[in-house]
N, C-alpha and C positions, 0 to 999 in steps of 0.2 A: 327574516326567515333564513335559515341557515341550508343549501342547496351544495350538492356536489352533482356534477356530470360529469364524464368523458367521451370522448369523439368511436363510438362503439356502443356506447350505453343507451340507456333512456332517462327521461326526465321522468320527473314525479307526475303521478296520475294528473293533477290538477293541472295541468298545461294544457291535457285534452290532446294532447298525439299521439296517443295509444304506444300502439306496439313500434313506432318507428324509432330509428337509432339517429342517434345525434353523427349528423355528416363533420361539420366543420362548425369550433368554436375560434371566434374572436376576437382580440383584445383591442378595445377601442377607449382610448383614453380612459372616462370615467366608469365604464360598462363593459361588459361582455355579450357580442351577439353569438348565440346559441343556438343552429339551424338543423332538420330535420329536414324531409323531402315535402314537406308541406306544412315548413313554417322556417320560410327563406331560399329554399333553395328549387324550388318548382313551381311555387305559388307562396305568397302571404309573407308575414313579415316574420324576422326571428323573436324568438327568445328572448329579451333583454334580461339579464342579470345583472344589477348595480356593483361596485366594486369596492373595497374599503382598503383600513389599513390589518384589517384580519383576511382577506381574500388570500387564497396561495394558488398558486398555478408549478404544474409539475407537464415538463416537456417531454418528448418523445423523439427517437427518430426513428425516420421510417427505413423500413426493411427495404 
């Protein structure tokens, strides 16, 4: 299944986090953890997203 997030956004309806924005993603070796205020980062686990050789990741810096 093909997924895009960013650290502002939301995830797709089916994760069940509603309205919360994605706090802090990431990059752990095979996977991506992808946390919300209550899924990682207040209570419960993150996000896992599997990673491949199609995954891209685009950086930021902060202001």
């Amino acid at each position: 299944m093909q997924m895009e997030c960013y650290v502002g956004g939301h995830l797709p309806g089916h994760y069940g986090t509603g309205d919360e924005p994605v706090c802090a993603i990431f990059d752990c070796d095979n996977l991506y953890k992808i946390c919300t205020t209550n899924r990682g980062v207040l209570r419960g686990e993150p996000v896992y997203a599997g990673k491949d050789e199609h995954s891209q990741v685009s950086y930021f810096e902060a202001d």
